[in-house]
C-alpha positions in Angstrom: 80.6 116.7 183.6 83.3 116.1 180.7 83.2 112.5 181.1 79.2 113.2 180.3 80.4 115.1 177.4 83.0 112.7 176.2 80.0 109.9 176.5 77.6 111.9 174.3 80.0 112.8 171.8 80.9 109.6 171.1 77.1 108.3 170.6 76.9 110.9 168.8 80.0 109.8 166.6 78.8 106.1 166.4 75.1 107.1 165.2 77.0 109.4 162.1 79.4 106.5 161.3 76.6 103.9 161.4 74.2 106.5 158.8 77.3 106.6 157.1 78.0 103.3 156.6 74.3 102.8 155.7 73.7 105.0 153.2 77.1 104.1 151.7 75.4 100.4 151.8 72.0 101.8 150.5 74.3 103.5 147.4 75.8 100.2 147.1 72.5 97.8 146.2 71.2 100.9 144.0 74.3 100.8 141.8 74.4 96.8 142.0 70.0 97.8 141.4 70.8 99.4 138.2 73.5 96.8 136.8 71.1 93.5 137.1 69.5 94.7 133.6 73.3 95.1 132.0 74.5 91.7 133.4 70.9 90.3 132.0 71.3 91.9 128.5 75.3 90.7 127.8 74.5 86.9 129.3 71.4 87.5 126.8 74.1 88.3 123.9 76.4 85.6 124.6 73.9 82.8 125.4 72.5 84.3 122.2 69.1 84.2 124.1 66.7 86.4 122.2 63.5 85.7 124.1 65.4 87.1 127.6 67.1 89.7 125.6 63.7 90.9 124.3 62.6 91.0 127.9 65.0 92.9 129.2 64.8 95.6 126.6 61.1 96.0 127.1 62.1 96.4 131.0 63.4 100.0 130.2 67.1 99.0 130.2 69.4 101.5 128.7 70.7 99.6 125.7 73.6 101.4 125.0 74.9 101.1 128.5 78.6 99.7 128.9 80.2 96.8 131.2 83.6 97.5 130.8 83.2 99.8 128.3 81.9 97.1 126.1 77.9 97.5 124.7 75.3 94.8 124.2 75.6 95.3 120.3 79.2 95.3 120.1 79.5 92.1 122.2 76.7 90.5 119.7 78.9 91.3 116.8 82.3 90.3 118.1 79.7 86.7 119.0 78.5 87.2 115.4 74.9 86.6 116.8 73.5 87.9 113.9 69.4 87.6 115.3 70.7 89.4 119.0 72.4 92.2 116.8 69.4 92.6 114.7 67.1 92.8 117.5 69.4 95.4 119.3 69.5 97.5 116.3 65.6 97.4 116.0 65.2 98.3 119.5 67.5 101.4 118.6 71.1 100.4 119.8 73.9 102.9 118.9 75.8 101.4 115.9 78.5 104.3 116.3 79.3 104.0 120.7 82.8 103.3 120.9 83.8 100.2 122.7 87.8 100.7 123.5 87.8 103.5 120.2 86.1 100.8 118.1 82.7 100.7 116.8 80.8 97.8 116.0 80.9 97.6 112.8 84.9 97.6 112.8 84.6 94.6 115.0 82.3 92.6 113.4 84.7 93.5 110.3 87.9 92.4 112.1 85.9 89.3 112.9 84.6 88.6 109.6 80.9 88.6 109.7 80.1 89.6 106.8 76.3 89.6 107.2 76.6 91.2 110.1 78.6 94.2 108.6 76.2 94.4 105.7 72.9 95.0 108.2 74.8 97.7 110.1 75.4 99.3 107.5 71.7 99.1 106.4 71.3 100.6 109.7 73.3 103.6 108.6 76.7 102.6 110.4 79.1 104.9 109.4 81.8 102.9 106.8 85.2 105.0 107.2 85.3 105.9 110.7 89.2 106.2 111.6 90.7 105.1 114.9 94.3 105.6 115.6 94.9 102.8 117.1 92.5 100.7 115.2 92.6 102.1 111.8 89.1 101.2 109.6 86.9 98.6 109.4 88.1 98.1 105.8 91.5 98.2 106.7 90.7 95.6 109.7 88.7 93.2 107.2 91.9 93.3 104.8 94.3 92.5 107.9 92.7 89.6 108.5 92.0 88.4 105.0 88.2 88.9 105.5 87.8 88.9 101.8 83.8 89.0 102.1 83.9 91.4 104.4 86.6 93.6 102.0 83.5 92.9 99.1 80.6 94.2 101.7 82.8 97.6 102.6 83.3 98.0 99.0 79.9 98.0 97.7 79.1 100.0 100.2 81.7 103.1 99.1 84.3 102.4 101.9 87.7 104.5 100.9 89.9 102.0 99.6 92.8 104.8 99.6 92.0 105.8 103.4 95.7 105.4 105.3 96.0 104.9 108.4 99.7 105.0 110.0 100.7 104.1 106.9 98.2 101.0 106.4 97.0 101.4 103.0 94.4 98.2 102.3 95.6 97.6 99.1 99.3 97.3 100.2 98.0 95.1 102.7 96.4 92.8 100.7 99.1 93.1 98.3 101.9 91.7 101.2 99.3 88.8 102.0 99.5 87.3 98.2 95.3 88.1 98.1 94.5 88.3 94.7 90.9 88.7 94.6 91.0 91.5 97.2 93.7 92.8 95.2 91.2 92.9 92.3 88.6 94.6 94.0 90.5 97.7 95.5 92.0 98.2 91.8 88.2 97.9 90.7 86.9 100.0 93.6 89.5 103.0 92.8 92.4 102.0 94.7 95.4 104.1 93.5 98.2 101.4 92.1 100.8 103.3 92.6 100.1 104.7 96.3 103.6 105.7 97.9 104.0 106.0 101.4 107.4 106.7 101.3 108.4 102.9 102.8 106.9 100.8 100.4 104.0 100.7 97.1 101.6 97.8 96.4 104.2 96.7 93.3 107.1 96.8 95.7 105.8 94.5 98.7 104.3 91.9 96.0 107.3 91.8 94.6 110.0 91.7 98.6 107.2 88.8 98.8 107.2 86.6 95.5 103.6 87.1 94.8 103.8 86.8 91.6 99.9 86.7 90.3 99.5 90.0 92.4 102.4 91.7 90.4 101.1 91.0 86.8 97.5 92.0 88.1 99.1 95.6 89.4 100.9 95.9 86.4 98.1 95.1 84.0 96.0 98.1 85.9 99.1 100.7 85.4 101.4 99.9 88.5 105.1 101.4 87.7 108.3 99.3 88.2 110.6 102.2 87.8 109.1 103.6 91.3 112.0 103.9 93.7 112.2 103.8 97.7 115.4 104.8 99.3 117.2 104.2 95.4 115.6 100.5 95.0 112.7 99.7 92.4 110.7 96.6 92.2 112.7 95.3 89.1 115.9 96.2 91.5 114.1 93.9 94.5 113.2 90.8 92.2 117.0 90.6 91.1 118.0 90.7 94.3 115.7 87.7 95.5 116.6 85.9 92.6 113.3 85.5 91.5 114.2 84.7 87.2 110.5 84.7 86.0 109.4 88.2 88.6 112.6 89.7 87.6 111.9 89.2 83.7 108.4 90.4 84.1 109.3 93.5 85.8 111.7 93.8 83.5 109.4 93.7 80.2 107.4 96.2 81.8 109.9 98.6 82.8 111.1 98.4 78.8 106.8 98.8 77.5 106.6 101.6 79.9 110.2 103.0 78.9 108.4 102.6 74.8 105.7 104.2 76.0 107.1 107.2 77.4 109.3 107.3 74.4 106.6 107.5 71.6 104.8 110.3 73.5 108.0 112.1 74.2 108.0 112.0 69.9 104.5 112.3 69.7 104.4 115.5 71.6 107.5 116.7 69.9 106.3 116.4 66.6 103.5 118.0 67.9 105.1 121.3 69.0 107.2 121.0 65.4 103.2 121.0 64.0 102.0 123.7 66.0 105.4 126.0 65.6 104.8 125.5 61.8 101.2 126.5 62.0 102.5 129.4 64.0 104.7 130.1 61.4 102.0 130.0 58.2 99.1 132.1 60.0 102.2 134.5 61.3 103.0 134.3 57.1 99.5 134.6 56.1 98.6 137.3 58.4 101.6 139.3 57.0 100.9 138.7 53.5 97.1 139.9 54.1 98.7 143.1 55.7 100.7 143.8 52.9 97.7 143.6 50.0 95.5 146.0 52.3 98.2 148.5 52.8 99.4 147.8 48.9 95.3 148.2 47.7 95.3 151.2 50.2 98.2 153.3 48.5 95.9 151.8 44.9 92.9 153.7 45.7 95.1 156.6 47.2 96.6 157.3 43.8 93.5 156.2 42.0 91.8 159.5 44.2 94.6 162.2 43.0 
């Protein structure tokens, strides 16, 4: 009777393993089911195949769905297909799902598509998104001397004083000897003279000889006299041995030096002014007081 039992139980087992293992199966080909579309939309994207793209869209595939964490539209924009992007984006793809923190506009910053930056952004992309690890797309563009790309972000309001740990864009574009992006933070509202306690945009075109960037940030109000840990930029230059930086920084620090100078006098002979105006209304006021209370004794007397 037990050997019976023992028999039945272990049909019994075999039929629960073998629904097991097909239902586990059956799970298998529906999640394999459901990522046929994916794999046809990204082989779309990098074949840059519009016409099986469009086809798969229409099929009902989620477009914003991720192998590897990586979407359809940021994979087109890292490609710099700029017709699959614009098809994605018609059809309604995400320009803010994060693909490893990054969205695809700071990728197709980093990779310098320009074009493709600007339509996302007609597409409402947001412009200063910040990713710690990442930074911004504007701060990406300038790290990889994507000077279109710096122009696109620009006319478009991106933050040109957004830091990042401690990546400024204009110091950035000041260490890579970029004159032209130099020239467009300054024009964009970049602050000259922006500190982060290591180093300033005059200070790291100076430690690198850039010499064009240096009279550009002192034309638009950079100071020489700025110190980090006791060293200026005219202090840096005569250290490198650099004649013609060193004598630049140098005239500069002496106009500047001027400068303060005549405003120190200017606003001194200004309080000297303004004490001495003090001085004749406090006089005038007195003398007024002293005719009213002389013509009041006057008509006093006149009275008795």
């Amino acid at each position: 009777m037990s050997k019976k039992n023992n028999k039945n139980n272990n049909n019994n087992n075999e039929k629960c393993n073998c629904k097991h293992k097909h239902k586990h199966k059956h799970k298998h080909k529906h999640k394999q089911k459901e990522l046929i579309p994916l794999l046809q939309l990204i082989n779309a994207v990098i074949r840059n195949d519009l016409q099986l793209l469009a086809k798969t869209i229409e099929k009902g595939c989620d477009i914003d769905s991720q192998l590897d964490g990586v979407t359809p539209l940021y994979l087109a924009c890292q490609e710099g297909t700029f017709e699959c992007v614009e098809l994605l984006l018609k059809k309604g793809a995400s320009t803010e799902k994060l693909t490893n923190g990054a969205t695809p506009l700071f990728i197709a910053s980093s990779k310098g598509k320009d074009k493709i930056c600007k339509l996302l952004l007609e597409c409402g992309a947001k412009i200063d998104v910040i990713d710690e690890i990442h930074g911004t797309p504007l701060i990406a563009a300038t790290s990889q001397q994507h000077t279109k790309v710096v122009k696109v972000l620009l006319e478009n309001k991106a933050n040109p004083n957004l830091t990042v740990k401690k990546f400024v864009p204009l110091i950035v574009a000041c260490q890579e000897g970029k004159t032209e992006a130099v020239k467009l933070f300054i024009s964009s509202g970049a602050n000259v003279n922006h500190n982060t306690g290591e180093v300033t945009p005059l200070i790291i075109a100076t430690a690198m000889n850039h010499i064009e960037v240096v009279k550009i940030l002192l034309k638009n109000g950079a100071d020489p006299r700025i110190e980090i840990d006791g060293n200026s930029a005219v202090d840096i230059a005569e250290d490198g041995d650099n004649d013609e930086l060193f004598n630049i920084l140098c005239e500069a620090e002496e106009k500047l030096d001027d400068l303060d100078e005549m405003e120190k006098n200017e606003k001194d002979e200004k309080n000297v002014k303004n004490v001495k105006n003090e001085k004749n209304e406090k006089d005038e006021k007195n003398e007024k007081d002293e005719k009213n209370e002389k013509d009041e004794k006057n008509v006093k007397i006149e009275k008795k």
